[in-house]
Backbone bond lengths (Angstrom), bond angles and torsions (degrees), N, CA, C in turn:
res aa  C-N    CA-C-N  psi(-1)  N-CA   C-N-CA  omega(-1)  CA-C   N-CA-C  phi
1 X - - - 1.441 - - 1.524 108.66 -
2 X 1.297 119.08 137.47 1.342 126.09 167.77 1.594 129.03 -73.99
3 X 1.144 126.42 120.41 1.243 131.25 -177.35 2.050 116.62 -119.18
4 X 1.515 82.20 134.83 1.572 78.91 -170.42 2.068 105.24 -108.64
5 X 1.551 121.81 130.97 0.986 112.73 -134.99 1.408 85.42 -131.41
6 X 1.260 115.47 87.24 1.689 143.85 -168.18 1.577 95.35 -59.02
7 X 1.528 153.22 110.95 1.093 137.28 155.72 1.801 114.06 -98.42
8 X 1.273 108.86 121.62 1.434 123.91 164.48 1.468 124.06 -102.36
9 X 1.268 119.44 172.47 1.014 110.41 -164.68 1.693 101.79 175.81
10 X 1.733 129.21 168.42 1.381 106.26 -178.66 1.803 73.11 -129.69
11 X 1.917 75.09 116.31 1.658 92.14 157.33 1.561 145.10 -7.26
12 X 1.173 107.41 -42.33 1.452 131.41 -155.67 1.761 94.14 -90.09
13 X 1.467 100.58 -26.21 1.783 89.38 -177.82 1.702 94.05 -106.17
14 X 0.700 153.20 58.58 1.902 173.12 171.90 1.399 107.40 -65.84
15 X 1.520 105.33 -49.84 1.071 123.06 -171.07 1.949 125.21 -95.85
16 X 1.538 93.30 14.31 1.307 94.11 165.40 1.474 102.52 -121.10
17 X 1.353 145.02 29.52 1.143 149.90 117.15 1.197 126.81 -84.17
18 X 1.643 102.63 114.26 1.693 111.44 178.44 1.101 123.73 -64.81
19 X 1.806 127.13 115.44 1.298 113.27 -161.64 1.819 104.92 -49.85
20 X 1.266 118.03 -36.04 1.649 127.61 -170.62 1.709 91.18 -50.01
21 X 1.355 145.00 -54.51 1.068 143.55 -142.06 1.550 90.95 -88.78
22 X 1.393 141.73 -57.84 1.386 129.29 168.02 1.256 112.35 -38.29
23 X 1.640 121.79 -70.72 1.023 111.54 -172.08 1.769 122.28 -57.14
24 X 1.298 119.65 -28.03 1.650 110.32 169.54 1.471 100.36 -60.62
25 X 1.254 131.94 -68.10 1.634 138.78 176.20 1.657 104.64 -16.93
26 X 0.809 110.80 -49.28 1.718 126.15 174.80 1.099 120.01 -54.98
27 X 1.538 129.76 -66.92 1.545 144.64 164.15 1.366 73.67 -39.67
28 X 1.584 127.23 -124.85 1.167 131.31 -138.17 1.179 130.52 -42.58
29 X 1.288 118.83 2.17 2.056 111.02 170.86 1.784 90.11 -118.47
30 X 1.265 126.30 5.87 1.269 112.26 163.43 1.425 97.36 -84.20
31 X 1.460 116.80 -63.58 1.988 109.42 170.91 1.001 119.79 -34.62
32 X 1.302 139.33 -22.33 1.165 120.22 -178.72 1.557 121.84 -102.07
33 X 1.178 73.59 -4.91 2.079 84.07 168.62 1.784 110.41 94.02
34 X 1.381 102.98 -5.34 1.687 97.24 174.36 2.004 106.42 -89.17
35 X 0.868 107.61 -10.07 1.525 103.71 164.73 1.934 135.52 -80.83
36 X 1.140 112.82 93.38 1.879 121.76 -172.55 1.491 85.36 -63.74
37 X 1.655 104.38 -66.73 1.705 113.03 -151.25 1.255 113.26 -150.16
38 X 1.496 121.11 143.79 1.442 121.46 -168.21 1.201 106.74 -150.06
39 X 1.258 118.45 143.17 1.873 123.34 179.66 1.956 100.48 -166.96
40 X 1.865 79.31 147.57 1.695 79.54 163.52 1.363 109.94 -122.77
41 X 1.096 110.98 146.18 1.946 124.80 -176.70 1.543 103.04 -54.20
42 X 1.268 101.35 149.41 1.611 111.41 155.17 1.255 103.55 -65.38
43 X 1.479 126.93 -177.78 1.855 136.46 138.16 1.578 112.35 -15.82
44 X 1.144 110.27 155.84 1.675 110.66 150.64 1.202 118.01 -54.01
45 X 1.860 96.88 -53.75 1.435 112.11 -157.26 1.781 85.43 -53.34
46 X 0.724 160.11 -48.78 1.483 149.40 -145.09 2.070 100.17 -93.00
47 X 1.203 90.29 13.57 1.582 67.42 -176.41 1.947 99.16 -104.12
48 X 1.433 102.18 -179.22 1.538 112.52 168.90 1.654 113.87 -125.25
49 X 1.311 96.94 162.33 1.874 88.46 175.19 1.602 97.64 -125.63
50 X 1.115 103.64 145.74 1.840 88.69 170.24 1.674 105.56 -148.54
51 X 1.040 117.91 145.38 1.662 136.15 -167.54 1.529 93.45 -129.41
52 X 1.640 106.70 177.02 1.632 129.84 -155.80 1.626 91.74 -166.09
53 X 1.059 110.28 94.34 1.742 118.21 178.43 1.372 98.38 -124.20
54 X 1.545 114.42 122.33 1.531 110.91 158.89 1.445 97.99 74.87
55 X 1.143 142.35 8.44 1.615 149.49 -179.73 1.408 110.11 77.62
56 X 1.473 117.10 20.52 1.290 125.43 164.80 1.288 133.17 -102.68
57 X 1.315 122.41 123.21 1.647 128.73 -169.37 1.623 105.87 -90.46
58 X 1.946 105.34 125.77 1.175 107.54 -146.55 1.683 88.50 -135.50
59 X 1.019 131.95 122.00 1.406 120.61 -171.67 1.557 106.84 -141.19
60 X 1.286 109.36 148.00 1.770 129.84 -176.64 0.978 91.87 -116.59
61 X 1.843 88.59 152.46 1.818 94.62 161.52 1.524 107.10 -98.19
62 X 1.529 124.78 142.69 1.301 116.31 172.35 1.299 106.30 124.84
63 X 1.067 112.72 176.22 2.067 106.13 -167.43 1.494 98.99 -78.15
64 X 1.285 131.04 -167.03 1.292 145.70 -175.75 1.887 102.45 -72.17
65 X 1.435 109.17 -58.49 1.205 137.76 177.45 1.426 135.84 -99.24
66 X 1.578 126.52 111.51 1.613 104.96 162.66 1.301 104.07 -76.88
67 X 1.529 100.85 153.28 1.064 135.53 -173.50 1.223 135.36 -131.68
68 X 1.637 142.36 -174.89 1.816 117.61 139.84 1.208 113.96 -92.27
69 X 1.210 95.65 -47.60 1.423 100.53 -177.48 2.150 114.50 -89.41
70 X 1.243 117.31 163.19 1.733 107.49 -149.73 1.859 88.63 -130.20
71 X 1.204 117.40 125.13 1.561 100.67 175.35 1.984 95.56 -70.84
72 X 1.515 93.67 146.16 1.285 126.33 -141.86 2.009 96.02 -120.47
73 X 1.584 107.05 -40.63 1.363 106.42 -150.02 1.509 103.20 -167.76
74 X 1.036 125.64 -177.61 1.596 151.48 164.96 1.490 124.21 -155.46
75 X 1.114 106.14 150.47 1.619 113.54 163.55 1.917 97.84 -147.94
76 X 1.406 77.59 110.91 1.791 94.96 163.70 2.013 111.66 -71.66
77 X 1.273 121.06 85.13 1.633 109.43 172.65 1.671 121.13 -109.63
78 X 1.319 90.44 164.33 1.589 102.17 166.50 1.529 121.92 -104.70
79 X 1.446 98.09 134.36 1.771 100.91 -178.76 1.446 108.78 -153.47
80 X 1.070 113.86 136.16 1.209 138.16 156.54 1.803 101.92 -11.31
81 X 0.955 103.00 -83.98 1.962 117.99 177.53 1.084 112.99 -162.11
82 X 1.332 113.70 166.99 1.948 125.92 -154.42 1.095 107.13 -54.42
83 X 1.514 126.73 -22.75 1.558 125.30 174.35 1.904 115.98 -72.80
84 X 1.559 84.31 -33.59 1.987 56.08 161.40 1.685 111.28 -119.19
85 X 0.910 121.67 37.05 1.138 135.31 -171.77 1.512 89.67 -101.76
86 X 1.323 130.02 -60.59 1.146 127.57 174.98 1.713 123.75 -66.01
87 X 1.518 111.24 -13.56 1.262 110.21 -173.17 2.007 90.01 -74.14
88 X 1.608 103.30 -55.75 1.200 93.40 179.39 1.894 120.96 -43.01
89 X 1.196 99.90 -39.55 1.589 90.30 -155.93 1.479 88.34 -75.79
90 X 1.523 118.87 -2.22 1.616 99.59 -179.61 1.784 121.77 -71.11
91 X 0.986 86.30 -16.78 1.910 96.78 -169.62 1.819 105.70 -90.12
92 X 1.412 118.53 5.01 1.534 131.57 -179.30 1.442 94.58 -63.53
93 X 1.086 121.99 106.61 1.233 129.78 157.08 1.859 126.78 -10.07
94 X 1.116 109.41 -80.42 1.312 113.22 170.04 1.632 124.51 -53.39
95 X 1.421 110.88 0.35 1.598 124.11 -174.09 1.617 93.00 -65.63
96 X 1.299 111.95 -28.44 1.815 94.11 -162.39 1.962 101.78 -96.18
97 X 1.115 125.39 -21.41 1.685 111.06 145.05 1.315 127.75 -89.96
98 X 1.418 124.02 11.25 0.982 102.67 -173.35 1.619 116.75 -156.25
99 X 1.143 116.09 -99.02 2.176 107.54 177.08 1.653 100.85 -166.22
100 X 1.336 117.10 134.66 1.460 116.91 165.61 1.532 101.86 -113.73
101 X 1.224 126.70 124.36 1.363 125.96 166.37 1.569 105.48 -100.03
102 X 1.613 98.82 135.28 1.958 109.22 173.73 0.791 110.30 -148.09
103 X 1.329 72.32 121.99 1.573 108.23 177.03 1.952 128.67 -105.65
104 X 0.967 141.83 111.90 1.620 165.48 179.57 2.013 79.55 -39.36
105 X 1.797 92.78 124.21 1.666 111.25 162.14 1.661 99.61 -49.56
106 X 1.089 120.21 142.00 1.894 107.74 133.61 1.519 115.50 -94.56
107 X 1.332 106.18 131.27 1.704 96.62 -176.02 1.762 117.89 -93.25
108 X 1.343 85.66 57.73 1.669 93.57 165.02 1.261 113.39 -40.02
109 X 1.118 149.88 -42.10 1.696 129.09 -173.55 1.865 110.27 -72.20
110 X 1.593 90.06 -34.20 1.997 91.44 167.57 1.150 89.67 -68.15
111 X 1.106 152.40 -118.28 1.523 161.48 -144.58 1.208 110.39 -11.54
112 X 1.280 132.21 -48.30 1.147 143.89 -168.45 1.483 107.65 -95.05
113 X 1.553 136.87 -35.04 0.692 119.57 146.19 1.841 142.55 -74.78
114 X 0.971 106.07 -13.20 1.862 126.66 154.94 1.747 109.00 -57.51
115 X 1.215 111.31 -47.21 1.175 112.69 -164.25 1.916 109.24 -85.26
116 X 1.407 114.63 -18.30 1.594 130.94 173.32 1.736 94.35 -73.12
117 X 1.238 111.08 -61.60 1.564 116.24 171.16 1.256 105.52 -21.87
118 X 1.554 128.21 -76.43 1.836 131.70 -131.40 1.502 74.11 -76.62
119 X 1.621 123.03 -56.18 1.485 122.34 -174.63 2.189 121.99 -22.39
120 X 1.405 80.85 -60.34 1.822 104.14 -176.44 1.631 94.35 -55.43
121 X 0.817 123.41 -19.38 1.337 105.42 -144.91 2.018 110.13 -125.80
């Protein structure tokens, strides 16, 4: 099962994670095969938000949400089930200032394609 492994964190402590220590953290859950995909965010300040109300495109600067803590990162993995899904996301670097939320893929493109199937048929 796919698990998507939200890392937050409040900006301001950034700098007590060694980029060297993420990036080793990285090599090794990509070797081991529980790593799909991994990235770390720019700033907030660099992000945009954008909505579609009424067929109108409406955009902020800044994340969706203030917050304290700022999503920071991701790791797209594979696991067995949330128990080791979480063992992995336990060793995420930024887990000890800060929060990983995981959350289970939905596999909308199976679903949707499963469900065109029973249709055809």
């Amino acid at each position: 099962m796919k698990y998507l492994c939200l890392v937050y964190l409040d900006e301001n402590r950034l700098d007590e994670l060694p980029d060297a220590e993420c990036v080793a953290y990285d090599e090794a859950v990509r070797r081991s095969g529980h790593c799909l995909a991994s990235e770390a965010l720019q700033s907030v300040h660099s992000a945009s938000t954008l909505r579609v109300r009424s067929g109108k495109l409406v955009i902020t600067d800044g994340p969706f949400a203030e917050t304290k803590e700022q999503l920071a990162g991701f790791y797209l993995i594979e696991a067995r089930d949330l128990n080791e899904a979480i063992q992995v996301a336990a060793k995420i670097p930024p887990a000890r200032v800060g929060s990983i939320e995981i959350r289970p893929i939905r596999p909308i493109r199976e679903d949707v394609a499963a469900a065109a199937g029973q249709r055809e048929r």
